[in-house]
C-alpha positions, -999 to 999 in steps of 0.1 A, spaced: -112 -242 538 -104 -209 517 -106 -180 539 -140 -161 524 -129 -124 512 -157 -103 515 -152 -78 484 -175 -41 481 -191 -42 449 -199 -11 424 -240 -4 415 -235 7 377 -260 1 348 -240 -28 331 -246 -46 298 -251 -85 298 -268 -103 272 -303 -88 261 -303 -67 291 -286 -35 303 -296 -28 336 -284 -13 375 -262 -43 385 -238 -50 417 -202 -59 405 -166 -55 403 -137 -57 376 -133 -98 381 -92 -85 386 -102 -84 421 -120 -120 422 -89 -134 400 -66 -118 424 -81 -127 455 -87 -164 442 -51 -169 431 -43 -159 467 -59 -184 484 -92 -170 489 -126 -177 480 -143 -140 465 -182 -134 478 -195 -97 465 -209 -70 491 -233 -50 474 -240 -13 492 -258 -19 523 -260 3 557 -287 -18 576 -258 -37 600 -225 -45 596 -231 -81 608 -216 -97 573 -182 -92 587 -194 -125 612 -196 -147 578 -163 -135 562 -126 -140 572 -115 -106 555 -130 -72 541 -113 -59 505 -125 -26 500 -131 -19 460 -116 11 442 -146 29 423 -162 68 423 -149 97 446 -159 97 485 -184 120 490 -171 154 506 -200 159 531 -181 127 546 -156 153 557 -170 184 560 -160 202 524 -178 217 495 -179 191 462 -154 201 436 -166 203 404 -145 174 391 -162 153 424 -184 124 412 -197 105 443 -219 73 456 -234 78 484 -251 47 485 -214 32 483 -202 52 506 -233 45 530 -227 7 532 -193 8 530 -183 31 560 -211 7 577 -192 -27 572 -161 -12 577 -168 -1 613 -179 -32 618 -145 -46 605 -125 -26 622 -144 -31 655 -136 -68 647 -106 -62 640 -111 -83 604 -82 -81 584 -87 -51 558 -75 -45 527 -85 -13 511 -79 -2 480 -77 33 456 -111 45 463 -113 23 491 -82 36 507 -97 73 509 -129 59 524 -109 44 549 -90 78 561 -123 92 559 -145 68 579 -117 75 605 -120 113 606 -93 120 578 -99 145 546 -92 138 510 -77 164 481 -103 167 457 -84 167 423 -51 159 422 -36 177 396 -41 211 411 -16 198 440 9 179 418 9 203 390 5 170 365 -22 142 355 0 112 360 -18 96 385 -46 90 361 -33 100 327 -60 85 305 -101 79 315 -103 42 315 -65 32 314 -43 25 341 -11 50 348 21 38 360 38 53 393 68 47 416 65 43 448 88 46 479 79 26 509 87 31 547 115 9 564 100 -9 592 60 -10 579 44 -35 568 39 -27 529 78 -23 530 84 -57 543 54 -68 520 68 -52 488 102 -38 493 119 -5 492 102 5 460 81 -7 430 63 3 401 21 6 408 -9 6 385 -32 39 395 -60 55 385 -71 80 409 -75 122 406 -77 124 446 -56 118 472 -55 113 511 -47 152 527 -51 142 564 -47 102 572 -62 104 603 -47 81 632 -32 56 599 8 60 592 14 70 554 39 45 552 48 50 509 49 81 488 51 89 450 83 110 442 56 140 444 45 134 475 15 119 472 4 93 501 0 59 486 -1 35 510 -18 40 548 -14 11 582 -23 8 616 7 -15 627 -15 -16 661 -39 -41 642 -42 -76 628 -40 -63 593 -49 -27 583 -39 -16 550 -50 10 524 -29 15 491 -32 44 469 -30 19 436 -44 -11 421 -28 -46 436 -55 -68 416 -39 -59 389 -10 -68 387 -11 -112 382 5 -125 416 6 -93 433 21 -99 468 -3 -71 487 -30 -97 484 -15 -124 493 -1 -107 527 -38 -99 530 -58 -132 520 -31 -153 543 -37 -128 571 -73 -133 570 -64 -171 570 -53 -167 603 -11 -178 589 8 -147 593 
């Protein structure tokens, strides 16, 4: 059987049909990519009752989406700040329980900074006041393009290399990683990618995997949570 990939899901007011309406959903990217890894995509919409889902699925892939927020960590909202709480509610909920499992995680953009948060880190609130440039997210709605450089020895460098080119669209950034290893940087400094090698498969990147067609971070992840590497 597929290994089930338990993916967070947005809470937006989408358009289908006749009806425009507060819906739970993702960018299908991330069912695409998680289907052409192997896996078999189920949506988690925002809940903080339990974290008992993480008993039904065989890996947790933490969505990208609006800004963490800043109460999480003890700081005063920037003005550019646009946060879920309800997101960030349910997510920091099944991802103890994940990580208490120790279910293979992949978490990504938004995702990535919830998980340095959930584990005591703090976030820069808007990135161009530390980089001095909007690269990372050049145009609302459009993907940039970065570098990044990867850590010998970690897992995203055996996963992807020395370096690679990265889709991103993000205006904060990880400040304090918490107990994770930043384990790849943009040439400005910015973390992009965050591990605990102690675990069956932690991972948080900075940038967008899904999409990219074939992209090899979710593969790594969706045969991890397979149980076949």
């Amino acid at each position: 059987m597929r290994p089930v990939i338990g993916i967070t899901s947005y809470v937006e007011v989408a358009r289908w049909g006749a009806w425009d309406r507060l819906a739970a959903l993702v960018p299908y990217p991330y069912v695409e990519a998680v289907r052409a890894a192997g896996g078999r995509a189920v949506l988690l919409p925002p809940d903080d009752l339990d974290g008992d889902v993480v008993s039904r699925v065989d890996g947790l892939l933490l969505a990208g989406g609006a800004d963490v927020d800043p109460a999480r960590y003890h700081a005063p909202a920037h003005p550019r700040t646009v946060s879920r709480p309800d997101r960030d509610a349910g997510e920091a909920t099944v991802l103890s329980a994940a990580l208490a499992a120790d279910l293979p995680v992949l978490a990504v953009c938004r995702g990535m900074q919830l998980l340095a948060v959930t584990l005591g880190g703090r976030l820069h609130q808007h990135l161009p006041e530390l980089v001095g440039h909007e690269g990372h997210q050049p145009v609302p709605g459009t993907f940039g393009a970065q570098q990044v450089s990867t850590v010998p020895g970690s897992r995203i460098a055996a996963i992807l290399g020395g370096n690679t080119a990265v889709s991103c669209h993000h205006h904060q950034a990880v400040a304090d990683p918490g107990p994770l290893v930043p384990t790849a940087y943009t040439a400005d400094g910015v973390v992009e990618a965050l591990e605990d090698p102690a675990r069956r498969f932690l991972l948080g990147v900075q940038w967008h995997p899904e999409e990219t067609p074939g992209d090899p971070v979710v593969a790594a992840f969706v045969r991890a949570a397979a149980g076949t590497v």
